[in-house]
Structure formats: C-alpha cells, structure tokens
MARMINU-255797 format. One record per residue: residue in one letter; x negated, y negated, z negated of N, C-alpha, C, O, CB in turn. Coordinates in steps of 0.05 Angstrom, whole numbers. Atoms other than C-alpha are relative to their C-alpha. Glycine has a CB too. Layout:
<pts>
PT,A,X,Y,Z,X,Y,Z,X,Y,Z,X,Y,Z,X,Y,Z
...
</pts>
This chain:
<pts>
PT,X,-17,24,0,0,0,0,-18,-25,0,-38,-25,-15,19,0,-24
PT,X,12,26,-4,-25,-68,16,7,-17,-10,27,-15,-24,-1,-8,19
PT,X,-12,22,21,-22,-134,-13,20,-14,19,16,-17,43,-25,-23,-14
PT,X,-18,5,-9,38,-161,3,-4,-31,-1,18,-39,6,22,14,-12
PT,X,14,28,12,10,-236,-13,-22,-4,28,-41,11,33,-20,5,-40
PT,X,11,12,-21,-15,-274,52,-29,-5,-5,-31,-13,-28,14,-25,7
PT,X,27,-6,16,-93,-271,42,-13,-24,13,-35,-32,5,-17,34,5
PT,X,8,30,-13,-100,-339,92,18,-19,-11,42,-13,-11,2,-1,35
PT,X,-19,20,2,-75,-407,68,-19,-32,9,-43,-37,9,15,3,-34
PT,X,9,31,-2,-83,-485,85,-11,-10,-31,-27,-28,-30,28,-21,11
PT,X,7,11,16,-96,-499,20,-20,28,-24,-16,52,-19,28,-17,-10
PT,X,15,-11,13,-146,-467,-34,18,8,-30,30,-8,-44,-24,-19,0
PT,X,-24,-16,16,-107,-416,-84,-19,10,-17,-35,24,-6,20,23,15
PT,X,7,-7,12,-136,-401,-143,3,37,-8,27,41,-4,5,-18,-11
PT,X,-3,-30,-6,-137,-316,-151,13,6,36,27,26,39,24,14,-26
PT,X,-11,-5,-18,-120,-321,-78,-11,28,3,-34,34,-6,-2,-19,19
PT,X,3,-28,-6,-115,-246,-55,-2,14,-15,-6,37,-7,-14,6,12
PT,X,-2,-22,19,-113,-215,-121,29,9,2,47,-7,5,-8,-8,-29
PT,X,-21,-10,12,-57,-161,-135,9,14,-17,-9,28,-27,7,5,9
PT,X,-2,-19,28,-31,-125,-187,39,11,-4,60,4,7,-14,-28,-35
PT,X,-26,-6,12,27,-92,-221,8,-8,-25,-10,-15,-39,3,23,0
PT,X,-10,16,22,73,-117,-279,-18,20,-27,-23,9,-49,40,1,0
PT,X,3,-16,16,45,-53,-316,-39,-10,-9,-47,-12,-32,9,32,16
PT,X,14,4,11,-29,-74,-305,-3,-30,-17,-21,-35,-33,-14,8,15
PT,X,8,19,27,-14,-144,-341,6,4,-13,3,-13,-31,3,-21,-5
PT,X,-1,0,36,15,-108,-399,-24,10,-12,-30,4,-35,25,20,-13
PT,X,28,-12,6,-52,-71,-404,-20,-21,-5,-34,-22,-25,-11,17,24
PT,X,19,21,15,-93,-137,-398,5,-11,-21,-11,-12,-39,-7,-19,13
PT,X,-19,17,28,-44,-177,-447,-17,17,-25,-37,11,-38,45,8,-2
PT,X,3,-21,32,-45,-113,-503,-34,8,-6,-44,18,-26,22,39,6
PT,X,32,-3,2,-127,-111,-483,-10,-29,-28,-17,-29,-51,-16,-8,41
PT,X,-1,27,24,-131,-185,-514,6,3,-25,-9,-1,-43,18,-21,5
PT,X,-9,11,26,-90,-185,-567,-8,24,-25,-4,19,-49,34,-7,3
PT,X,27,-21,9,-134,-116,-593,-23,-16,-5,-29,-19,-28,-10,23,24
PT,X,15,13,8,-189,-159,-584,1,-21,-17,-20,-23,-29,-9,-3,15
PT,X,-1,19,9,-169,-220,-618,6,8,-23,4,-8,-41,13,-15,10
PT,X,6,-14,29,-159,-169,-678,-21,15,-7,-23,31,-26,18,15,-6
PT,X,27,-10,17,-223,-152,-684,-1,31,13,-19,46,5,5,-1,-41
PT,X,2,-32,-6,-209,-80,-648,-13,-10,40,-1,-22,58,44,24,-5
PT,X,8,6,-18,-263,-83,-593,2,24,26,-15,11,38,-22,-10,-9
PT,X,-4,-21,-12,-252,-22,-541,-2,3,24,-7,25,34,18,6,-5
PT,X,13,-4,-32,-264,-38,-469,-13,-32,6,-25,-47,-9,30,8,27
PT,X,19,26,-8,-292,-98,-432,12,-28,-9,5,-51,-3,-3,-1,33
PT,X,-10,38,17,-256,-157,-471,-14,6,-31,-9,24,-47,51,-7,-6
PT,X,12,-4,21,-302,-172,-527,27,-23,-16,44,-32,-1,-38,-7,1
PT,X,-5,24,6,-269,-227,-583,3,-27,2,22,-42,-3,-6,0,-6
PT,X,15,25,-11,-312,-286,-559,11,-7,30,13,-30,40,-35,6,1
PT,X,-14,15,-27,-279,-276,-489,31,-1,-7,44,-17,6,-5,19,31
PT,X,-23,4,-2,-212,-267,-511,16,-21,-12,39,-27,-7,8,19,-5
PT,X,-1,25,14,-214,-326,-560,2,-26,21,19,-44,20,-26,-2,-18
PT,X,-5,11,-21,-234,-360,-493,20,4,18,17,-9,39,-17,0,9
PT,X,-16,-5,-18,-178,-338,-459,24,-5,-16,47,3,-9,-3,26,12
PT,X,-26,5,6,-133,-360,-500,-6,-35,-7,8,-53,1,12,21,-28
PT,X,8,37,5,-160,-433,-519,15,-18,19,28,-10,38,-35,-8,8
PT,X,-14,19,-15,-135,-496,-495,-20,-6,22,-44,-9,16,10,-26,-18
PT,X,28,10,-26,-178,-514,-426,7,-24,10,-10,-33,25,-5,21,30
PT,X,11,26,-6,-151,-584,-413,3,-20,-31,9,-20,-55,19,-13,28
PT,X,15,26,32,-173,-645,-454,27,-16,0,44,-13,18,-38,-31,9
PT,X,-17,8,4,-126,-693,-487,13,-24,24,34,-36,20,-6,-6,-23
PT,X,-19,27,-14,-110,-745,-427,14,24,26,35,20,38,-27,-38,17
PT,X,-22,-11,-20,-92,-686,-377,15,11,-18,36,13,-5,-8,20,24
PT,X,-22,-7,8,-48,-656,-430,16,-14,4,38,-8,13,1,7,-19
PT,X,-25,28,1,-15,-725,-435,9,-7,23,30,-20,25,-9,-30,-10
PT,X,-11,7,-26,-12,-730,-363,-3,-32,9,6,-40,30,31,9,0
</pts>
C-alpha cells in the first residue's frame, strides 16, 4: 500500500511524505509518556521526551 498523501507540493510541508497509522501514534504517544515516567525502554530517552513536550515558541509568537 502506498502513501496516499501527494509527495510533490508548491509549498514546503513540514513531515512532507511521512505516513503512518492511527495505531502507530498510539505507540509513539504511550512511548513518551513511559518515558516521561522515568520507564526508559526503546529509543525515547526522558531528555527527548521532555523536549517533545516543551513549549517551542517564545512569548510574542504565542501572543501572536
């Protein structure tokens, strides 16, 4: 099965051409939130999942 997601665009797409199933983001999700309790078990350490959950813009683009 192929990606069903146009793999050319005019504009620049952040994960352009990645695909997935609903099942593997419950696997990344329930990966995180393992790590973020301290249970380390595959390739998400703490330190990245802390980063993956953090705020990434600063206070004037929150405010818009």
């Amino acid at each position: 099965m192929g990606c069903p997601i146009p793999l050319e665009s005019e504009i620049a797409l952040g994960g352009m051409g990645l695909c997935s199933t609903a099942g593997d983001y419950v696997r990344l999700v329930q990966a995180v939130v393992r790590a973020l309790a301290g249970v380390e078990e595959g390739s998400i350490t703490k330190e990245t999942a802390e980063l993956m959950v953090a705020l990434q813009l600063n206070k004037q683009q929150r405010e818009g």
